[in-house]
Structures are given as structure tokens and as C-alpha cells.
C-alpha positions as CSV (number, residue, x, y, z in Angstrom):
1,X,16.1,-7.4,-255.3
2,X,19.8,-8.2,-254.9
3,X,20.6,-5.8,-252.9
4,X,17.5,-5.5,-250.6
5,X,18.6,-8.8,-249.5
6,X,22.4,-7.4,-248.8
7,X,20.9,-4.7,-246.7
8,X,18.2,-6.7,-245.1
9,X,21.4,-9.3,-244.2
10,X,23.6,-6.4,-242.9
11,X,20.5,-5.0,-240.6
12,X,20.8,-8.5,-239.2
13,X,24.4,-9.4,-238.8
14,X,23.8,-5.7,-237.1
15,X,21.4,-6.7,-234.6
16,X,23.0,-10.1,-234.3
17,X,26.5,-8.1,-233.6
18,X,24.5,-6.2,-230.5
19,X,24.9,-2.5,-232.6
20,X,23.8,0.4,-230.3
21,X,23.4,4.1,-231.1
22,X,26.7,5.3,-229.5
23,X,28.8,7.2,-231.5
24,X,25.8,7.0,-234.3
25,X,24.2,10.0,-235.8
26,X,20.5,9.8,-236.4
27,X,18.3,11.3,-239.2
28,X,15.7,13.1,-239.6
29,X,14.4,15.6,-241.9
30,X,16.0,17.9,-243.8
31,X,17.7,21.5,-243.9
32,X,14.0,22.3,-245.5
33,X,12.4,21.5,-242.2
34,X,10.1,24.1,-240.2
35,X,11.5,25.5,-236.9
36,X,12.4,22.9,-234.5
37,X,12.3,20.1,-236.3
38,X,15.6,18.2,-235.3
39,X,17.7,17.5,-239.0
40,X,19.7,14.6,-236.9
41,X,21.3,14.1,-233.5
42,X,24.5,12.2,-232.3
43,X,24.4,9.8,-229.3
44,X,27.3,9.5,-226.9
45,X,27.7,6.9,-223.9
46,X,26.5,9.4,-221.4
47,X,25.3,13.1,-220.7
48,X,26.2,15.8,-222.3
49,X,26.7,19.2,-220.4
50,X,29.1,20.6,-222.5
51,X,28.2,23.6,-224.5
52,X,29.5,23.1,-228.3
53,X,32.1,24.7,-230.5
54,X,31.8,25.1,-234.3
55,X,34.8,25.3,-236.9
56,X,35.4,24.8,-240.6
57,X,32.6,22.5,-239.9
58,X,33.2,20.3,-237.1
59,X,31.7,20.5,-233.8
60,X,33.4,19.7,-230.8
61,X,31.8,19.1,-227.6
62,X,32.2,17.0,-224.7
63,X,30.3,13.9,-222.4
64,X,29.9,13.0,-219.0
65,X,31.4,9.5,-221.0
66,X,35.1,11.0,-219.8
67,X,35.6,12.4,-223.7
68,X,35.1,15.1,-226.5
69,X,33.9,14.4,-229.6
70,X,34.7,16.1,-233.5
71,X,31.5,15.4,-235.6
72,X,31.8,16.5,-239.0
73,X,28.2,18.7,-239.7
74,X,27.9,17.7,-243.2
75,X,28.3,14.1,-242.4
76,X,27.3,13.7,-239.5
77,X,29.7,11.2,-238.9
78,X,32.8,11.2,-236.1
79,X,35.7,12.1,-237.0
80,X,37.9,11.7,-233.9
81,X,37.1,11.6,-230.1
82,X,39.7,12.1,-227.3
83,X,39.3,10.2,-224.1
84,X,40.3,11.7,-220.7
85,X,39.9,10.0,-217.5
86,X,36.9,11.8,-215.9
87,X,33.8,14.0,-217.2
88,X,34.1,16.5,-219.8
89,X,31.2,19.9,-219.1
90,X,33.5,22.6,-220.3
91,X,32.7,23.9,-223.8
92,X,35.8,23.8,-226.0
93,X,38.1,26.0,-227.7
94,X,39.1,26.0,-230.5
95,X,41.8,28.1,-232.2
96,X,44.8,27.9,-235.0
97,X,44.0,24.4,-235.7
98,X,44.0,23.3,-231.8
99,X,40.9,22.4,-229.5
100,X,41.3,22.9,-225.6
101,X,39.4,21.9,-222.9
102,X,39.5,21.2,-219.3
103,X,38.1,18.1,-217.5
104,X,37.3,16.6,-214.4
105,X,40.6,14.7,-214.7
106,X,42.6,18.2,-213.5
107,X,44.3,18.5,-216.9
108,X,43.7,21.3,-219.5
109,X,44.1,19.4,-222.9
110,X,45.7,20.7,-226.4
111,X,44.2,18.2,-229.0
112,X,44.4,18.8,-232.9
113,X,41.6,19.7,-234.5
114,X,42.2,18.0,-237.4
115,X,43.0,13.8,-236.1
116,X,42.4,14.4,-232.4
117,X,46.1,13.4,-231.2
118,X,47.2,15.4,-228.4
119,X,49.2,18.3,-228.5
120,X,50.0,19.0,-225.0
121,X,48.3,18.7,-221.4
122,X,48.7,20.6,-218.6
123,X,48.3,19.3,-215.0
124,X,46.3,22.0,-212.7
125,X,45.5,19.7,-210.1
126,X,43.1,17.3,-208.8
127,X,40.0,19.2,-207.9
128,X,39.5,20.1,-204.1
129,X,36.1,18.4,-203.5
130,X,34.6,15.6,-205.6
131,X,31.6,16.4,-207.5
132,X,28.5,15.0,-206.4
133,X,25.7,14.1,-209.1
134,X,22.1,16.2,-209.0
135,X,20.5,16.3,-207.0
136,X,23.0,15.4,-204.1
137,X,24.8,18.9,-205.5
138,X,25.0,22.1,-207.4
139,X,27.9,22.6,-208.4
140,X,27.4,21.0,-211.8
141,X,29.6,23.4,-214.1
142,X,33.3,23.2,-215.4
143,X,34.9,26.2,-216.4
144,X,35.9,26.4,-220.3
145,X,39.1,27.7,-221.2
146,X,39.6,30.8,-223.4
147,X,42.3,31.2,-226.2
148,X,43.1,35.0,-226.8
149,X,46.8,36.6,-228.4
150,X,48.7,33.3,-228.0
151,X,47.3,32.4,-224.6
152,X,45.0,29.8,-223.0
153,X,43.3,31.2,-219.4
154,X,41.6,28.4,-217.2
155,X,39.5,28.3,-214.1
156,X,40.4,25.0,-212.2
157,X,38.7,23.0,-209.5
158,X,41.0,24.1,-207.0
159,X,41.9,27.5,-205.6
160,X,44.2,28.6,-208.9
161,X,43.4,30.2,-212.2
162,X,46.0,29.5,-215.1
163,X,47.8,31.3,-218.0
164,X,49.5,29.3,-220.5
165,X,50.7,29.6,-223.7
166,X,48.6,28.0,-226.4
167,X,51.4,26.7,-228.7
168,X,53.5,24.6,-226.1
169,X,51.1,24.4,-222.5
170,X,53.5,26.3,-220.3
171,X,52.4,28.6,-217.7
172,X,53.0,31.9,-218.5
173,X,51.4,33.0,-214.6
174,X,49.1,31.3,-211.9
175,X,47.1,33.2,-209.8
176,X,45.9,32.2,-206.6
177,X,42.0,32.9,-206.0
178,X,39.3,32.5,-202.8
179,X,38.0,28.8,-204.0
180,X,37.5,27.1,-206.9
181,X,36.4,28.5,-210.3
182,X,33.4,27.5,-212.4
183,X,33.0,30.5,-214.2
184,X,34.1,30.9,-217.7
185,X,36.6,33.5,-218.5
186,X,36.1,36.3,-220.6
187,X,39.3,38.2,-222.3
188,X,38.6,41.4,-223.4
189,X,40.7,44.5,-224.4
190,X,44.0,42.8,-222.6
191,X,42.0,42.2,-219.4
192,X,40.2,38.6,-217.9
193,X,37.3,38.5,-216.1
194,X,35.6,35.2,-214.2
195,X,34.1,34.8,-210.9
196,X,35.3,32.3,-208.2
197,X,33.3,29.8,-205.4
198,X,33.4,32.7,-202.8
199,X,31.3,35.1,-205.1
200,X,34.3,37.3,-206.3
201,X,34.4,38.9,-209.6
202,X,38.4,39.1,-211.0
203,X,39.8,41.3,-213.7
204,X,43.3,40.7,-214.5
205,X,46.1,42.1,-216.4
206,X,46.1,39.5,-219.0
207,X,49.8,39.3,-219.7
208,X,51.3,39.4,-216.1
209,X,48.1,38.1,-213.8
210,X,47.8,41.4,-211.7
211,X,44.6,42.3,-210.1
212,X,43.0,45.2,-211.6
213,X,40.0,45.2,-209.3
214,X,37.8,42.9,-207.4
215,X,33.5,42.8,-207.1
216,X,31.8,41.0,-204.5
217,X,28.6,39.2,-205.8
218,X,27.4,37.7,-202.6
219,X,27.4,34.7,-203.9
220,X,29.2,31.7,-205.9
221,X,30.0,33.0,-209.4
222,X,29.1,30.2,-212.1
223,X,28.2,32.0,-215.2
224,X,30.7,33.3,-217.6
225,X,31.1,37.5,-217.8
226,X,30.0,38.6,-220.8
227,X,31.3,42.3,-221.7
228,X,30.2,44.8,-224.4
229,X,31.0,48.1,-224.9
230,X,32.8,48.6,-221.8
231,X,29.8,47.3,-219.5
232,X,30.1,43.0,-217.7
233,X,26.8,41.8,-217.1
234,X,26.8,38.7,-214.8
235,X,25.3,37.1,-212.2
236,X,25.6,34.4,-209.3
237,X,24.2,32.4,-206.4
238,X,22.8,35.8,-205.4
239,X,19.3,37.3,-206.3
240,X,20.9,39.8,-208.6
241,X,22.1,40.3,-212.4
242,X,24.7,43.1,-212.4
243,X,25.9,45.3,-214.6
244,X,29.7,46.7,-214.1
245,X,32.0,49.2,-215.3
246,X,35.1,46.8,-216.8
247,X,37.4,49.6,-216.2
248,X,37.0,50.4,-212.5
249,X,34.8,47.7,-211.3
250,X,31.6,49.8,-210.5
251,X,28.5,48.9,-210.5
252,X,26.3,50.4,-212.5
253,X,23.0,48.5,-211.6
254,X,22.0,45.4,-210.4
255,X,18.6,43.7,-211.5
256,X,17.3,42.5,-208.2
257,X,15.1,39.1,-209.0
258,X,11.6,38.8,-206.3
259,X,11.3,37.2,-203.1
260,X,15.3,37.4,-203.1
261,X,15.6,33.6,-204.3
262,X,16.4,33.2,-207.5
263,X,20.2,32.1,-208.8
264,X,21.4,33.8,-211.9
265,X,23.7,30.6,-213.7
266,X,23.0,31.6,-217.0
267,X,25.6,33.3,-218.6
268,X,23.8,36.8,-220.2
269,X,23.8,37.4,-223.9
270,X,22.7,40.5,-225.3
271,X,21.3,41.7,-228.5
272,X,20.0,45.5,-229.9
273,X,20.9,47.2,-225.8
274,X,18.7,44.0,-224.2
275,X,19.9,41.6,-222.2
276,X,18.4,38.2,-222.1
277,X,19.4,35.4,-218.9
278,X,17.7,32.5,-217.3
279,X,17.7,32.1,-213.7
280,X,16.8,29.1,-211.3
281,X,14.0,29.0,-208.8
282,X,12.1,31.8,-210.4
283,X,12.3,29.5,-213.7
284,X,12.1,32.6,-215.8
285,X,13.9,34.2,-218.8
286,X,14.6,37.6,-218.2
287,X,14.7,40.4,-220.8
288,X,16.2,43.9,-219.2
289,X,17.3,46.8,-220.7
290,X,20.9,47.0,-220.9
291,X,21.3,50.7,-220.1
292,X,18.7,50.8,-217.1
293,X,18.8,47.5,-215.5
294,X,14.8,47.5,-216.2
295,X,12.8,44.4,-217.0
296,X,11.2,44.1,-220.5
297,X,9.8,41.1,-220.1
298,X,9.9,37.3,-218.2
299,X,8.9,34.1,-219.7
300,X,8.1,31.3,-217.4
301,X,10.1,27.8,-218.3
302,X,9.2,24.2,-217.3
303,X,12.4,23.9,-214.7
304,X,15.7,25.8,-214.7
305,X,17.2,27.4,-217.7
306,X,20.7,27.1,-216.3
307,X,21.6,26.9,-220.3
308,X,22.5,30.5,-221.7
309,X,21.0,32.0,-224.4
310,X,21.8,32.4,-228.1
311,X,20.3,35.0,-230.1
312,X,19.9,35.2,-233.8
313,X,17.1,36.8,-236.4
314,X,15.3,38.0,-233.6
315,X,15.0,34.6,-231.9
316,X,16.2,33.9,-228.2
317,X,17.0,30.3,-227.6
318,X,17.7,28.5,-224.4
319,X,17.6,25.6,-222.7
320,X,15.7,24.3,-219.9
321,X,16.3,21.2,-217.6
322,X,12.0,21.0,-217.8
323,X,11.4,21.4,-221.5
324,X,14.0,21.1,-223.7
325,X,15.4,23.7,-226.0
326,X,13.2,27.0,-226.0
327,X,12.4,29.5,-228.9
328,X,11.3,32.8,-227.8
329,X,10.6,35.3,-229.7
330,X,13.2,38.6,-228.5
331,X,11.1,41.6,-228.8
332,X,7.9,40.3,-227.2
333,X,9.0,36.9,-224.4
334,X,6.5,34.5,-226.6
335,X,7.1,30.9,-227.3
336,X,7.8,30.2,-230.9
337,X,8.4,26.7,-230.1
338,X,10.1,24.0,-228.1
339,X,12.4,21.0,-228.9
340,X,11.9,18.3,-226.2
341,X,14.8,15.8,-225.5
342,X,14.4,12.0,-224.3
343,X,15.1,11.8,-220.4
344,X,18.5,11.7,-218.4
345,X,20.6,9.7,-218.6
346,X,21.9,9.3,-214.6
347,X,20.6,13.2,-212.9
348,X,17.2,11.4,-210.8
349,X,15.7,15.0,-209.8
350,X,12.4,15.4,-210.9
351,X,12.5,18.1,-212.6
352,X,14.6,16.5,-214.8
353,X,12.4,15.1,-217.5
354,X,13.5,17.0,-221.0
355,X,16.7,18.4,-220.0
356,X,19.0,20.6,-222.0
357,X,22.2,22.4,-220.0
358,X,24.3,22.8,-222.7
359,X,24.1,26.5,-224.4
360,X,22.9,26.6,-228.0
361,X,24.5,27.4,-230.4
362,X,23.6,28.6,-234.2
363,X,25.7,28.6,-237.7
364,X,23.9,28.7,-240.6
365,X,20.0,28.0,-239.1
366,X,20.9,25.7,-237.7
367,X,20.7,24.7,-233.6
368,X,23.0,23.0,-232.2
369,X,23.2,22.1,-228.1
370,X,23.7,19.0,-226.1
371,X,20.7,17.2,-223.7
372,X,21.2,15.0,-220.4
373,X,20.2,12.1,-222.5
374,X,23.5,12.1,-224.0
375,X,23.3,13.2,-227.4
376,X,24.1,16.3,-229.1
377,X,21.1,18.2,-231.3
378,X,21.1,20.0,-234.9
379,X,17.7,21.6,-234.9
380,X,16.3,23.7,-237.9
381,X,16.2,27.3,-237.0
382,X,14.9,28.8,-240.3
């Protein structure tokens, strides 16, 4: 009886105090729990866009609340955040005990993993034109730095991509690009590949910044390149998903979407020689052969799944700025079942009611992503 009266005096001094859910993880059931049930979810001051990152079990992500936050998995709890001074979409990355990240700010951070004290920042400019919120604008996305053999490669919000050396920030080589970059950089066998504004596709020599080779998309590259087995499949602003040689910069076939509208901003994933994307508009999830550039099969979402997919035991999930967090089942296109999120937090379109941008991401069954009502997800898988 004692101690129902301690706790029943702390929930008031709480309320008294004016205690709010930011910064506060919130239960539900556990690891036990059927597919899509949410185990807990941590809120933040505002939304979140950023795709997360998991390691030795922490994950990082960032808010539209000008930080990133370290959540410990187990716990649930916060362990560090990092403030900058402006909006934080990229997904971090995180490498030899050191998370990166861009943000709005112009600076690419280096923040320990371990107490969030920064390690070094680099300064790559202001960007070029302010962002506008939904539905004034599109351009939504920040591009995520990528850490590969000692080096960090960024996209910046002005005309310049950066290399820099992961240990001390200095730029190893700058190359100058048509417009701004959104797109995400893959590196990949001692090459980088992201798109620009302008629609270009870029591979470069990833020690000295050289072009290899150039491929026009038609259209403003947002999505990240993925690349397996020698083949980039990626899309843009351009009713097309293409699939090019990443040696010479061929193409080897392009998907070409109906009634030439849709925009291809998901970045593609791609599991047993299928590839699996979202694109806006059309509101469909696209399955297509890898090898053929043929479709398998379409599933029609509830707004856009700008999120990109994450596949795992024969599960597709993405998000959907309509519905939430999808599960679809790989071979066949049907919903398995749906996560729905509370409603944004700032973005006033309409078809903004459940919305989820952030790419999913699994470890160990379970889901984690970020939703537009500012909080980040762990959803049961198994």
C-alpha cells in the first residue's frame, strides 16, 4: 500500500511538473507479439524523416526537431542526442565507433557513438534554396552520407559533392556537380554512384573524384542507387526505373511506369533476382524482374510510398505517407498487414493522414522506421 501511494504521488508531481512524451519511449506488448503489433515507440519534438541506423544496439536517427537521437533497443531509453541548428532527414552512419550525418544546417557531423560529443564537423555550405514544407515543395529529402575504406562521401544542398576522411573531417576531393544532391551515395567496388537535381547519374573514382561515366535520367534523382552484381537499379522524377551497367554506364532496361506520370523516389531493394520500389502518383509497389525489367506484380497503397523497402523472410515492408508501414507478402504483392501512425505533425497535405517516409529497417524481427508524427517505431515482425 506504501508504495502505491509513492507512485500514485510521483504520477502527480508528474502531471503537476507539465511531463510530456518527448524524449519518452512508450510500451506496448512484447517481443511475443503477432506481426505488427508495435512493442514501443519513442517520441521526439517533431517529425521524423530520417531513415534509422542500428549498431551494437542503438539506433540512431534523426528529427525535423534540428537533432539525432541514440536510443538504446533494449531500454528503450536515450542515451545521447546531438543538436544541430536546422532539420535532420538524412539517415546516419555509423562506422568504427563514429555516427555521421548531414543536416539542413550545411555541416556534415562526426559524433561518437558511444556519449554523443562531437568529433568533428565539416562546413559544405549553406544550401542554395531554402526548403519549403509539403505541400508548398517536393524536394523533401537530404542526402545521407556513406562511410567506406576510411572515407565519408556526401551529397550537399548546393552544387558540390564531398570526400572526406572519416577519422579527422578533411576533404580528401570536391567535385563539382549540375545542382544540388538528394540522392544517397552508394560505394561500391572503389566507385560512387548518386544522382544530382538535374537528373544526372555520377560514378566516380572513389579515391581521386574522377568521372567514370555519366547517365541522364530525365529527371531529378532523389533515390539512392542501389547496385548488385554489377547492375544500379534507380529511378527519378521521370516515369522510369532503370537498370545500368556500373561499369560502362549502359542501360540495360528501363521499367517504363503508365500514363508517363509516376515519380520513382523510392530507393529499390532487391531480393531472390526481384526488384521491389514504390513510386508516387501511381501509388503502387512495384515488383520487376531484375534480369528483364518485367513487372511481377503492383500493389496499390493509400498515398505515396516515397519510403524504400526492406525485405526479410519473404516479407516486403514499406512505408506509405497514406497508411502507415506496409507488409507485403514478396512472392505474391498481398497485404500481410499494416501499422498505422498518429497524424503529422506540421506537413497539411491531405494525403497526409498515417504517414511513414522513413525506410524500415529490421534486426532481429523487429521493425524499426520513423512516422511524420514524430516518433520512431519498433514493430514485431515475427
Amino acid at each position: 500500500m506504501k508504495n502505491h501511494y509513492m507512485v500514485m504521488a510521483v504520477l502527480l508531481l508528474c502531471l503537476l511538473a507539465g511531463c510530456g512524451p518527448v524524449g519518452r519511449a512508450d510500451l506496448a506488448e512484447d517481443k511475443d507479439s503477432a506481426p505488427g503489433s508495435v512493442l514501443w515507440t519513442f517520441a521526439t519534438q517533431d517529425e521524423v524523416w530520417s531513415s534509422p541506423a542500428i549498431a551494437r544496439g542503438v539506433v540512431y536517427f534523426g528529427s525535423d526537431d534540428h537533432s539525432v537521437y541514440a536510443v538504446n533497443i533494449k531500454t528503450h531509453k536515450l542515451n545521447w542526442k546531438f543538436e544541430t541548428s536546422d532539420i535532420v532527414r538524412a539517415r546516419p552512419a555509423v562506422a568504427n565507433g563514429i555516427v555521421y550525418f548531414s543536416s539542413d544546417d550545411g555541416y556534415l557531423f562526426a559524433v561518437n557513438a558511444g556519449n554523443g560529443r562531437l568529433a568533428w564537423k565539416l562546413d559544405m555550405g549553406r544550401p542554395v534554396a531554402p526548403r519549403k514544407p509539403i505541400p508548398e515543395s517536393w524536394d523533401y529529402m537530404q542526402s545521407s552520407p556513406a562511410v567506406a575504406d576510411g572515407m565519408v562521401y556526401s551529397g550537399t544542398s548546393n552544387p558540390n559533392f564531398y570526400a572526406s576522411d572519416a577519422r579527422t573531417g578533411q576533404v580528401k576531393w570536391q567535385a563539382q556537380v549540375g545542382l544540388y544532391v538528394r540522392s544517397s551515395p552508394a560505394v561500391v567496388d572503389g566507385v560512387v554512384y548518386f544522382g544530382d537535381w538535374l537528373g544526372s547519374l555520377y560514378a566516380l573514382d572513389a579515391k581521386t573524384g574522377s568521372t567514370k561515366w555519366t547517365f541522364n535520367t530525365f529527371g531529378p534523382v532523389i533515390p539512392s542507387p542501389t547496385v548488385v552484381d554489377g547492375i544500379i537499379y534507380i529511378g527519378s522524377k521521370f516515369p522510369c526505373l532503370y537498370a545500368i551497367d556500373a561499369q560502362t554506364g549502359e542501360q540495360k532496361w528501363c521499367f517504363k511506369y503508365p500514363a508517363n506520370i509516376p515519380w520513382v523516389e523510392s530507393s529499390a531493394a532487391l531480393a531472390d533476382g526481384v526488384v521491389y520500389v514504390g513510386s508516387s502518383d501511381w501509388d503502387k509497389v512495384n515488383a520487376i524482374n531484375a534480369s528483364t525489367g518485367e513487372l511481377k506484380w503492383d500493389f496499390t497503397t493509400k498515398g505515396d510510398p516515397w519510403s524504400s523497402p526492406a525485405i526479410a523472410n519473404g516479407v516486403v515492408y514499406i512505408g506509405s505517407t497514406g497508411a502507415g508501414l506496409y507488409a507485403l507478402d514478396a512472392v505474391s504483392g498481398s497485404e500481410l498487414w499494416t501499422v498505422k501512425t498518429g497524424a503529422p505533425l506540421k506537413t497539411v497535405d491531405s494525403r497526409f493522414s498515417s504517414s511513414v517516409v522513413s525506410s524500415p529497417l529490421i534486426v532481429d524481427g523487429v521493425v524499426f522506421f520513423g512516422s511524420l508524427d514524430g516518433k520512431l517505431y519498433a514493430v514485431s515482425a515475427k
